[in-house]
C-alpha positions in Angstrom: 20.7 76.0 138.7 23.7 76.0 136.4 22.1 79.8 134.8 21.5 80.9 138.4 25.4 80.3 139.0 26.4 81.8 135.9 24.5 85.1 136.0 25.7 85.2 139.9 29.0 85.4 138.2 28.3 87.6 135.2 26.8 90.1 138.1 30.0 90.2 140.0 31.9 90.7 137.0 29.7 93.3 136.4 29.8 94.9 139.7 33.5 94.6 139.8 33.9 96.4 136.7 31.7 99.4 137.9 33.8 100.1 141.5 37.4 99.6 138.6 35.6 103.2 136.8 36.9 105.8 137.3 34.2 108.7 139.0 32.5 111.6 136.8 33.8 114.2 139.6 37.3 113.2 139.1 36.8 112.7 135.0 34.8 116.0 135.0 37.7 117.5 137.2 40.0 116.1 134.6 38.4 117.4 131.5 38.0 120.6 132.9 42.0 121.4 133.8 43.1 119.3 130.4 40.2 120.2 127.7 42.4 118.7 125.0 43.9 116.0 126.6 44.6 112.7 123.8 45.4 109.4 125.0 44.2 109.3 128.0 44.9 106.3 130.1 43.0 105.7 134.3 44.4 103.6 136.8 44.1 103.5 140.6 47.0 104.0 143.0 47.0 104.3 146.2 43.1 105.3 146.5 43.3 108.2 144.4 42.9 107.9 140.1 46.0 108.5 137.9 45.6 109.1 134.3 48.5 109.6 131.8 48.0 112.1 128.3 49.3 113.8 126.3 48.5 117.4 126.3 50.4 120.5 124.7 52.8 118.7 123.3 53.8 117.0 126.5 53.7 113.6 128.2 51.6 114.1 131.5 50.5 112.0 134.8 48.1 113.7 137.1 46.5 112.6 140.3 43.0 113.4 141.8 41.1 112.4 144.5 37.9 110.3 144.2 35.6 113.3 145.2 37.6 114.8 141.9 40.4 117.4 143.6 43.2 117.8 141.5 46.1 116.5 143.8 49.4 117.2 141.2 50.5 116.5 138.0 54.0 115.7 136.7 55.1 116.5 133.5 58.2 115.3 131.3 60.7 117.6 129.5 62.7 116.8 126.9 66.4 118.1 129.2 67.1 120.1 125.6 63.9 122.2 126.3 64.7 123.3 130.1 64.8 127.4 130.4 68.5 128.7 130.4 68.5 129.6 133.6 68.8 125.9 134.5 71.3 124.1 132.2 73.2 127.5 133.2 73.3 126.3 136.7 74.0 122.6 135.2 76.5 123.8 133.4 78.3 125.6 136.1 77.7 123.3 139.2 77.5 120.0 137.9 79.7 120.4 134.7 80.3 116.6 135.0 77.0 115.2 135.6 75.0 114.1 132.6 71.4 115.3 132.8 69.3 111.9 132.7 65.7 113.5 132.7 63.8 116.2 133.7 60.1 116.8 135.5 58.0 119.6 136.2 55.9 119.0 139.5 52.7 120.6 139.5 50.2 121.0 143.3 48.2 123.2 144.3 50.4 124.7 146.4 53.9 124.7 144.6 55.4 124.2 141.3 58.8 122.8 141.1 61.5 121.1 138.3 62.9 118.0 139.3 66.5 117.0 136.7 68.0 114.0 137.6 71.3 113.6 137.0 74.1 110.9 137.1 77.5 111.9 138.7 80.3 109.7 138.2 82.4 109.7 141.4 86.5 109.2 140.7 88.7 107.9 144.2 92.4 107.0 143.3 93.2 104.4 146.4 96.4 102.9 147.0 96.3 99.1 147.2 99.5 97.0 148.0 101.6 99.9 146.9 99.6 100.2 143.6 97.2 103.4 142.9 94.2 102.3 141.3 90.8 104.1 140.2 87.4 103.5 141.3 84.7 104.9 139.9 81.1 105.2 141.3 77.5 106.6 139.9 74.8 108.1 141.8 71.7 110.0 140.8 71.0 113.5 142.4 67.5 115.0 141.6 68.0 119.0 141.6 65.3 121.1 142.8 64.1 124.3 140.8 61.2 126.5 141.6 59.3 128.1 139.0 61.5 131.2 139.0 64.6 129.3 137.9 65.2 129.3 141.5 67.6 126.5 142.6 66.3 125.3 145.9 68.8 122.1 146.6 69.2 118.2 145.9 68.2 115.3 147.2 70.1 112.4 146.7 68.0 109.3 145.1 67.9 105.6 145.7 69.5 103.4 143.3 
């Protein structure tokens, strides 16, 4: 009785184990869009398979759904390797924000840069006859397409 009960349980550790893999269509999907992927790491989110790498010199998430379609992959830029065309725009618009990080957002569809940056907010109130400064942060996420286009912000929850 006692090895019935323990290979019932070895069997549903087994079985859980097998739905946790990740499926060949999406790991063939994978392989196929990132041949030389390293460090490859799967997880589920949501229902659909994440996997973080490193490919091309570059730290990388990409989604997929289980029947394998690529859904989007982010990838992380070092802010000091963005194209000119936007830390010009930086530069000139949000000469007092400090760049925090920067994402390139890969679908099939669109292809945009996400920067996030911090700007510090200055308001000089008077209080019982005394002026005083207060200071405030929030984080903006600037939109870029592909063509160094700058297609707005959208402000981002603290």
């Amino acid at each position: 009785m006692k090895s019935i009960f323990i290979f019932l349980m070895l069997l549903g550790v087994v079985a859980y184990g097998a739905d946790q893999a990740t499926p060949i269509a999406v790991t063939k999907s994978f392989t196929a869009k990132y041949k030389d992927a390293k460090s490859v790491n799967w997880w589920m989110e949501e229902g659909q398979y994440q996997v973080s790498f490193k490919h091309e010199g570059f730290s990388k998430v990409a989604t997929f759904k289980k029947e394998g379609a690529w859904v989007m992959t982010t990838t992380s830029i070092p802010i000091e390797e963005l194209m000119p065309c936007i830390t010009d725009l930086l530069k000139e618009r949000y000469s007092e924000a400090v760049a925090l990080e920067a994402e390139f957002v890969e679908k099939p569809a669109s292809e945009k840069y996400y920067i996030t940056v911090e700007v510090t907010e200055e308001e000089i109130k008077e209080v019982d006859g005394e002026l005083t400064e207060d200071f405030s942060l929030s984080y903006v996420n600037l939109l870029f397409n592909s063509d160094c286009e700058f297609l707005g912000e959208e402000q981002q929850d603290q």
